[in-house]
C-alpha positions in Angstrom: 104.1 114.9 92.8 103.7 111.7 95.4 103.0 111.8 98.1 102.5 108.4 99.7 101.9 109.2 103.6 98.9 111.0 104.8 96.3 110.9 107.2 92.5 112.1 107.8 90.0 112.7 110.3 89.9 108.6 110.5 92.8 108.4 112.5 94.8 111.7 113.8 94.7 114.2 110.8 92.4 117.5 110.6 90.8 116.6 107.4 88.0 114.9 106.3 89.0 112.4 103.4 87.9 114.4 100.7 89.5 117.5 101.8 92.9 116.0 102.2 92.2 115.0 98.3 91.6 118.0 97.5 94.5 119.6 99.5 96.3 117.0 97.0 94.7 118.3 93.9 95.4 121.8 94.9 99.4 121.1 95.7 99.9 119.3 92.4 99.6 115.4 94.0 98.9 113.2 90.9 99.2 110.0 93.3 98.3 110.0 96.9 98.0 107.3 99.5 95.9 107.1 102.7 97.5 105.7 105.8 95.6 106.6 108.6 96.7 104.8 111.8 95.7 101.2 112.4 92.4 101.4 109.8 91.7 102.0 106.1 87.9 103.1 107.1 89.4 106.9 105.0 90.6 104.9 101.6 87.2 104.7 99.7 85.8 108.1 100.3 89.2 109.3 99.3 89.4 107.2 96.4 86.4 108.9 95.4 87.3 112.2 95.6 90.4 111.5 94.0 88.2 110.1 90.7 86.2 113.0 90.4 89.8 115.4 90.8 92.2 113.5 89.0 94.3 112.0 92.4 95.2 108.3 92.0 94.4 107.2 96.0 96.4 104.1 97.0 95.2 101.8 99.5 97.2 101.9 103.0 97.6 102.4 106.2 100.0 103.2 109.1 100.3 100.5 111.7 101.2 100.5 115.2 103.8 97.8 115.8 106.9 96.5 117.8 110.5 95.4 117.4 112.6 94.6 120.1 110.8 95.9 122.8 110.3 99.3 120.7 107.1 100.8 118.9 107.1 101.4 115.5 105.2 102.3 112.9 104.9 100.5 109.4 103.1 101.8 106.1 101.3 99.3 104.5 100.1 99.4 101.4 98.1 97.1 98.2 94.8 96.6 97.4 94.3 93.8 99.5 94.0 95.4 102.5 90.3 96.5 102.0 89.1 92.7 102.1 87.2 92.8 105.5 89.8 90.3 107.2 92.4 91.9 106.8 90.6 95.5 107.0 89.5 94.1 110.6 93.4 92.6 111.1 94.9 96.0 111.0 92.4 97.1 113.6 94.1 94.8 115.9 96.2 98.1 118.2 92.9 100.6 117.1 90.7 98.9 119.6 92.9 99.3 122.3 93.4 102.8 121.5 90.2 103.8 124.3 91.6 102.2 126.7 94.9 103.7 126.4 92.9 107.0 125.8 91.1 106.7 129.1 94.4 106.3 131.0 96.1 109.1 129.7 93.0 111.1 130.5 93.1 109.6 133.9 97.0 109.9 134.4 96.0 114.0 132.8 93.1 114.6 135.0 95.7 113.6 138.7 98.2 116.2 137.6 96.9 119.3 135.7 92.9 118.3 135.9 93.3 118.1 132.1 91.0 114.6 131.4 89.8 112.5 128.9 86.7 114.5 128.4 88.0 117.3 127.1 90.2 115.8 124.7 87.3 114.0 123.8 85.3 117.7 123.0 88.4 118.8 121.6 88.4 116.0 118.9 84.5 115.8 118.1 84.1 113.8 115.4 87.9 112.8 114.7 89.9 109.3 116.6 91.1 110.5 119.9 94.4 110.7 120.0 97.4 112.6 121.9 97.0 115.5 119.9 94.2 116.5 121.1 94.8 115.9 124.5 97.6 118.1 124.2 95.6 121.1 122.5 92.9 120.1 125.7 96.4 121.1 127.7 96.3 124.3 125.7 92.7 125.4 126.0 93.2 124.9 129.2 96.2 127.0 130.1 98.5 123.9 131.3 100.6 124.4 128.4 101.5 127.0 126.1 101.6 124.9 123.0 101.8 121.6 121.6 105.3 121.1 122.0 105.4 121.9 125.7 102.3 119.6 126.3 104.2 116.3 124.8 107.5 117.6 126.4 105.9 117.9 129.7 103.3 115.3 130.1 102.4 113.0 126.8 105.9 111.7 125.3 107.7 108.5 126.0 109.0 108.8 129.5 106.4 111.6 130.8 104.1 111.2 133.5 101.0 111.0 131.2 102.3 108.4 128.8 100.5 104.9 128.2 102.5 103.1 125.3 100.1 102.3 122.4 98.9 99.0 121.6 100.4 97.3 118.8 101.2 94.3 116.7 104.5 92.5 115.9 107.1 93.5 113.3 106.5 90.0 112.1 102.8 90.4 112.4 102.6 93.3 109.9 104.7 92.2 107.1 102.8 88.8 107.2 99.4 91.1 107.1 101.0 92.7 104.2 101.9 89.7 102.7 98.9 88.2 103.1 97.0 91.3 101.0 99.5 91.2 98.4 101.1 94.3 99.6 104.2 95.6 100.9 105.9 96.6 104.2 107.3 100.0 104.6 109.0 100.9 107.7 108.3 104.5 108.8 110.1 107.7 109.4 113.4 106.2 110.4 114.7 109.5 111.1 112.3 110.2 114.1 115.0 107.4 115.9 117.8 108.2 117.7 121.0 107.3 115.5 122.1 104.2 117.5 118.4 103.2 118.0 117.7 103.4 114.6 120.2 101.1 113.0 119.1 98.5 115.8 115.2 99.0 114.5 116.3 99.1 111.3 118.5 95.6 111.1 115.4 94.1 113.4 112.9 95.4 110.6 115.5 93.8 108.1 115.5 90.5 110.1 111.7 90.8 109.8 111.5 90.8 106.4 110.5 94.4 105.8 110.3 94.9 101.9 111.0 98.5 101.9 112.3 101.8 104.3 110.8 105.2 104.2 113.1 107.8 102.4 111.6 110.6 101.7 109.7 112.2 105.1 109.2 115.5 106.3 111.8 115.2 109.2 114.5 113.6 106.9 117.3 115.8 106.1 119.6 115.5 102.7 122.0 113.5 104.9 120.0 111.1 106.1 117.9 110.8 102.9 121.3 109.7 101.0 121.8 106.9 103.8 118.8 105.3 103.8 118.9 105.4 100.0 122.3 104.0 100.0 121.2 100.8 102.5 117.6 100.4 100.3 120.3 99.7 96.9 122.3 97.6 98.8 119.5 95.4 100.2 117.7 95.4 97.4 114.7 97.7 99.1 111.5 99.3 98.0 112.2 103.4 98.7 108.8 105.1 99.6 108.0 108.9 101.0 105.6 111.1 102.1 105.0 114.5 104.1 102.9 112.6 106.9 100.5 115.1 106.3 98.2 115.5 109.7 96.6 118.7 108.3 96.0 121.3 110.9 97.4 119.5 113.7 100.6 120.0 111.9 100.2 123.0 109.9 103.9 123.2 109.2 103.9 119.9 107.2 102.3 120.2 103.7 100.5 117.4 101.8 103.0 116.7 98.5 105.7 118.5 99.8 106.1 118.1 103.6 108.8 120.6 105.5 111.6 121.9 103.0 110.5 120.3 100.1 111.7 116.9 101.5 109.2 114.9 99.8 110.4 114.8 96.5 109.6 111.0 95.9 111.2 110.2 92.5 108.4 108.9 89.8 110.9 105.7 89.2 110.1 104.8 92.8 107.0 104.6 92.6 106.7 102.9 89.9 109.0 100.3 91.6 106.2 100.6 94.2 103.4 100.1 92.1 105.3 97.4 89.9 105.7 95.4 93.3 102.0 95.7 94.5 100.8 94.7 90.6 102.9 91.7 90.7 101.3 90.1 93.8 98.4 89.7 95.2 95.8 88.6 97.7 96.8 85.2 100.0 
């Protein structure tokens, strides 16, 4: 199996890089990529694992960005990406991840005294991120679960929401470019129908070198759209469970929700043919 969107303890997922390998091993994954939000600091000490267990570990990463006024996010992936520029480029929205951190907590802490604190002891050793502020929520009794904590107070348009920083559209394909990789935009299906074929010509406009088919949240419908717009524009077709561990114990690594992440070998090695033909600016 592929599975070609995951994430660790670098960025919002539950495992530690070598557990989410072995997660991999266990579920069959023969080739696995990293893509922990806005940093590749995961991709080595995955890599490693994945040599001593048999997973091929691709380098990549998820980054925050914008397109017409609306956040998205965008796999990246090739080799090129660990090179300390560019490793330090797609840090660009990370380091003002605190700051938006602090504000949530502060925005939390006014209207259910809920702060950054204890997300912060919620998430030890793992990037803060909404997640745990909304299993803080829970701990706490302000919610009853997850759901009801981003419904309530940590989605787009709730009183506890701080957008999160980001780069360009443009920005991230030319960082991709510029490692020898490729662009990917994410999870298309997480859009709103009429939103997403707005993002999606945008992306297109941006020079976007391939859409995300295969996600957990993708249903047979809309997985035979987007593979019918990739043909016609001449698109690389990527997928992957987005695999959080258990902050989303519902998703599994290889497979996702439903067995939606059946990523046909001849994509990847459309994938992988791409990324060998290029290479660092």
């Amino acid at each position: 199996m592929v599975d070609l969107h995951t994430h660790t303890l670098a960025s919002d997922g539950g495992d530690r890089p070598d557990e989410l390998v072995a997660a991999a091993a266990a579920a069959g994954v023969g080739t696995l990529a990293v893509t922990d939000h806005d940093t590749v600091a995961a991709v080595a000490e995955a890599r490693a694992a994945g040599e001593r267990l048999g997973v091929e570990v691709l380098a990549g990463c998820e980054l925050t960005a914008t397109v017409g006024g609306r956040v998205v996010h965008v796999l990246l992936y090739g080799e090129g990406l660990l090179e300390p520029d560019l490793a330090d480029a797609v840090q660009v929205a990370r380091r003002g991840r605190d700051e938006r951190n602090r504000a949530i907590g502060e925005r939390l802490e006014r209207l259910c005294g809920v702060g950054y604190d204890n997300a912060a002891e919620v998430a030890g050793t793992s990037a803060l991120s909404r997640a745990h502020f909304a299993r803080a929520l829970i701990a706490k009794g302000a919610v009853a679960d997850v759901a009801e904590a981003f419904d309530r107070y940590l989605s787009s348009g709730r009183p506890a929401y701080v957008p999160a920083p980001s780069v360009s559209l443009t920005d991230a394909v030319a960082i991709a470019a510029k490692a020898g990789g490729v662009a990917v935009l994410a999870h298309p299906g997480r859009l709103a129908a009429a939103e997403r074929d707005r993002v999606v010509g945008e992306a297109l406009e941006a020079g976007i070198d391939g859409v995300e088919v295969w996600h957990s949240q993708h249903d047979a419908d809309l997985r035979r759209s987007l593979i019918a717009l990739v043909e016609r524009r001449g698109l690389l077709a990527t997928g992957g469970s987005d695999y959080h561990g258990r902050h989303k114990p519902d998703v599994r690594v290889g497979t996702g929700t439903g067995g939606n992440v059946a990523v046909p070998a001849g994509r990847l090695d459309a994938l992988q043919d791409r990324l060998a033909s290029t290479g660092p600016a």
